[in-house]
N, C-alpha and C positions, 0 to 999 in steps of 0.2 A: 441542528447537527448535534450527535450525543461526542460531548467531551473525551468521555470514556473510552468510546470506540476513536475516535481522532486521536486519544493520546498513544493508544497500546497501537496504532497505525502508524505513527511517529517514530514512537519504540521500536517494531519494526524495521522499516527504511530505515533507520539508524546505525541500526545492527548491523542491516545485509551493505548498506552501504559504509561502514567503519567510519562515520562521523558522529560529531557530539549533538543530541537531541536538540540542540537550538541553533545547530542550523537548520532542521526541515521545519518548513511550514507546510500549511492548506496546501502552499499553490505549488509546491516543491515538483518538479515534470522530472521524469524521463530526460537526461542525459547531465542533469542541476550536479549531478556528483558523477564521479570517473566508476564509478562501482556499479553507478545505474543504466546496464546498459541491456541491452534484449536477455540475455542470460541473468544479470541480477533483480531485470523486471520479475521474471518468471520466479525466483528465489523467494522475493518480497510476495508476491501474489500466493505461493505455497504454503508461506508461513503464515499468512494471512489466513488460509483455509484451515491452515492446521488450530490457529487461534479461537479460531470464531466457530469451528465447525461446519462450514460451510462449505463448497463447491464452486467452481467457475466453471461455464462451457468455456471452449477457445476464443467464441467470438466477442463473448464479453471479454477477456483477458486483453484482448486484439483493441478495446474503444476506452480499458481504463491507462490515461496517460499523466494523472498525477495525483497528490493523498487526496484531493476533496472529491476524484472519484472511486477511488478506493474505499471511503468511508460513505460514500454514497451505492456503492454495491453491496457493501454488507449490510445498509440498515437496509434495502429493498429486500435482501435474503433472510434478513430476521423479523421480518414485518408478517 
């Protein structure tokens, strides 16, 4: 797993979710914060594209449901 991409993942979820970077981890899912919900999934997933430069179809958007598969969607897209 590249650090780098897990950290600015982190950063992130941190952000869209208004907590301090140590509360998210790897395994941080979908509903773990009150910010993280269908509409702040989408937000995190955005900025995430907008970061990386990358793209999501829907249905990958729809199967990632916490950071370790977030950071495992963009190294598949940067590979």
């Amino acid at each position: 797993m590249n650090m780098d991409v897990l950290q600015k993942v982190i950063e992130i979820v941190a952000s869209v979710c208004e907590v301090d970077k140590t509360e998210v981890t790897p395994d941080s899912t979908v509903g773990d914060f009150p910010a993280w919900d269908s509409m702040g999934h989408l937000s995190i997933l955005s900025q995430v594209e907008e970061n990386f430069e990358i793209s999501f179809e829907p249905e990958e958007m729809m199967e990632i449901e916490d950071v370790n598969d977030i950071v495992k969607a963009i190294e598949s897209k940067k590979n």
